[in-house]
N, C-alpha and C positions, 0 to 999 in steps of 0.2 A: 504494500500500500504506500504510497506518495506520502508525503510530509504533508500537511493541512493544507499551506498554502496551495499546493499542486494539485487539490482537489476541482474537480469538474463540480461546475454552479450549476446545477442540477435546474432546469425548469418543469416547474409540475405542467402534464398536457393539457389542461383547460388554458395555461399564459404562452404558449406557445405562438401564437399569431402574435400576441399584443408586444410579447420580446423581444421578437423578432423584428416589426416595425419600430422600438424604442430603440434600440440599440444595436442590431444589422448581423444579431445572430441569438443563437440559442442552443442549450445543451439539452440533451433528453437521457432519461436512462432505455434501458431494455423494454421494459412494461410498455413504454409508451410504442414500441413496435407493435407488440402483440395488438396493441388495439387499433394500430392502423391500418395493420394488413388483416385484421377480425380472424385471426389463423393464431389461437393461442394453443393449439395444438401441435405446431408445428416443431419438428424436434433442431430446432437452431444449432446445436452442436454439432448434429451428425451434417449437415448444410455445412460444416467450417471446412469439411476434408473436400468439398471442390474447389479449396487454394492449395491443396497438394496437387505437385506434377505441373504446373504451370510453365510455359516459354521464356526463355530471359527477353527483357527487354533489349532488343539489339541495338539501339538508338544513343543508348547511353554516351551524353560527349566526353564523358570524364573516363572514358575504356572501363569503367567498373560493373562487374557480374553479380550485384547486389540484389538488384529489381527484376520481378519477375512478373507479367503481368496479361492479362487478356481484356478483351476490348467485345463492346454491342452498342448498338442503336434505336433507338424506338421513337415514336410517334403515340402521346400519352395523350389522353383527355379524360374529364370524371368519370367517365367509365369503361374505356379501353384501354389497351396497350398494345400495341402491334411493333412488332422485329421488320425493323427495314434491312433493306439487302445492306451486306457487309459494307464498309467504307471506312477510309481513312479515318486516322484523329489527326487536324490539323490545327493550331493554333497562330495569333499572328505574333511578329515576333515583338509589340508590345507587350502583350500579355504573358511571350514565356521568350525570355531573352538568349535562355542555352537551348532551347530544342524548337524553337517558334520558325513558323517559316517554313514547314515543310511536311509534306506527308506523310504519315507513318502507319504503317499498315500493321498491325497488332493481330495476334492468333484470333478468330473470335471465342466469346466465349459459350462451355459450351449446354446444349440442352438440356441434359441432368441437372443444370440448376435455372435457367430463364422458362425451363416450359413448366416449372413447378406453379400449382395454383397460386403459391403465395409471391411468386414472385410479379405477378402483373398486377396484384392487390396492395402491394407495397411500393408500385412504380406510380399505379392510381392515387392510391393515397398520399403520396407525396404532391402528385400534382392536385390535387384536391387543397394540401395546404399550403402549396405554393398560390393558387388563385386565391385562396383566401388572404393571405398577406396583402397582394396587388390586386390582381383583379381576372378573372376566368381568362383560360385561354389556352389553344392547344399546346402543349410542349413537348420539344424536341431535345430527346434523352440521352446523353451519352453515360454508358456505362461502364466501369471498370475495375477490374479483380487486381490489386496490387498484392504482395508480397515480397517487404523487405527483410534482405535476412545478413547477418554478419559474418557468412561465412570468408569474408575478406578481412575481418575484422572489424570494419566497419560498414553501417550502412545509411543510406541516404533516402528518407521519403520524399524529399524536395529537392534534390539537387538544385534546382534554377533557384531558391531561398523564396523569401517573404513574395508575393505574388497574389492577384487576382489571375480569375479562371477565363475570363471576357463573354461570361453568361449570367443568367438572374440569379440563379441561385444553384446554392454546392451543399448536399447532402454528404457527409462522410460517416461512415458504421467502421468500428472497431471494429472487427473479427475476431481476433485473438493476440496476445502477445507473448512469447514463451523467451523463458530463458535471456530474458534484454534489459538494459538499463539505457532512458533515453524517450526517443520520441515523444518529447514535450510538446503539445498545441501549441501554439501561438497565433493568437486573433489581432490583426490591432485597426484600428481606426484610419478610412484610407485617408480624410484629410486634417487629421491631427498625430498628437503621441499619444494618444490613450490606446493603453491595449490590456490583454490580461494573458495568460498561459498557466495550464493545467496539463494535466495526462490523464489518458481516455485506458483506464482499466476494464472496465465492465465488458462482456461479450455483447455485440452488440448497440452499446450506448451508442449516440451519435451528433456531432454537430451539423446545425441547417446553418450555413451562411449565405446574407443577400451579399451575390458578387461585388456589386454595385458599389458597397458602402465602407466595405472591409477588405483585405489583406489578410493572407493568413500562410502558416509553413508548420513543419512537423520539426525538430532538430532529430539529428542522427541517432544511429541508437547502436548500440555496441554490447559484446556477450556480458552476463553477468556476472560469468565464472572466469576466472584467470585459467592458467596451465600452459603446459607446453603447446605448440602447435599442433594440430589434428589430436591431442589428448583426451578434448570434449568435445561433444554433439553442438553447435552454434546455434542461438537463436533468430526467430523471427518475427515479423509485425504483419499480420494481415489486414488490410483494407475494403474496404467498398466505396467506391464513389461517385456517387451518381451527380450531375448534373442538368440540369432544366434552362432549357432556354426558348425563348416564345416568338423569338424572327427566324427562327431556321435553324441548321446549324451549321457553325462555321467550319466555312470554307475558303478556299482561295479569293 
């Protein structure tokens, strides 16, 4: 468990919109999934082992074999979710200064977990509380399965640092985190100093941030055991993060 101050500022789900608009993000624990995908039945553990086996990121500018990650698209409204054909993730290079600019074609990800019922009820329901912060509207999803892990010794959730996404809003879900010390949040204010950082322990839990308003980066996370080299198993930090965006998505 984190020291007090590196505790996540938990929002109960009824403030959830209202936090969101005061202040251009919000924390949730786990509970508040179950009730937005209405699938509390769902066994979210055995869900963590499709971030085992995953593709390295080839893209990596820093030559580092750290990230490993796959990639989807969707086309979301309050009550659908539909898989667009495979494409690129491209960003522009204001928004991501080390990897911006260019196309990247990422493993997709794969059907054992996007054709699960709960997973078009949890892309719904997001875009449900994304219209409720702003205001209705189809949204254009990009999805993505990260895994950092320190088998380098070190590893990088953010390589490019502190950063917006150049979309409405950025849902991030903890997965899991084994064996690491590190990957502290950090949210801050895009047009002041106010910021705050925590670490997302809970399986799960998740920050909603409006792109718009805020900035944010993970710091690096590194094993928690010492030892000689190859002596112990390295750990890693699983991700989810889905993004909403309501002009399309970006492209060239």
């Amino acid at each position: 468990m984190p020291p007090a101050e590196f505790e996540p500022p938990i929002t109960a789900p009824s403030d959830i919109v209202e936090v969101v608009r005061r202040q251009g993000f919000a924390v949730a624990s786990s509970s508040f999934l179950h009730g937005l995908t209405g699938a509390p039945r769902v066994d979210f553990s055995a869900i963590a082992a499709e971030w085992d086996d995953m593709p390295l990121d080839p893209y990596l500018k820093d030559g580092g074999r750290y990230r490993r990650r796959r990639h989807a698209s969707f086309l979301v409204d309050e009550a659908s979710c539909q898989l667009v054909p495979h494409r690129a993730h491209f960003q522009p290079l204001q928004y991501n200064a080390l990897h911006g600019g260019m196309e990247r074609w990422f493993e997709p990800m794969r059907q054992t977990l996007i054709g699960q019922p709960f997973w078009s009820a949890l892309l719904t329901g997001l875009g449900r509380l994304c219209s409720d912060i702003t205001r209705p509207a189809p949204w254009y999803v990009e999805a993505h399965q990260f895994r950092i892990d320190t088998s380098e010794g070190i590893g990088r959730p953010t390589p490019e640092g502190a950063h917006r996404d150049g979309v409405d809003f950025v849902a991030l879900f903890l997965i899991e985190r084994q064996g690491i010390r590190g990957g502290e949040t950090r949210v801050f204010d895009a047009r002041g100093p106010q910021g705050i950082r925590f670490t997302l322990t809970e399986p799960w839990s998740f920050l909603l941030l409006d792109d718009e308003r805020v900035i944010h980066e993970s710091t690096p996370i590194q094993p928690l055991l010492g030892g000689e080299s190859g002596a112990l198993p390295y750990g890693h930090r699983d991700t989810l993060v889905l993004t909403y965006r309501r002009n399309g998505f970006q492209d060239r």
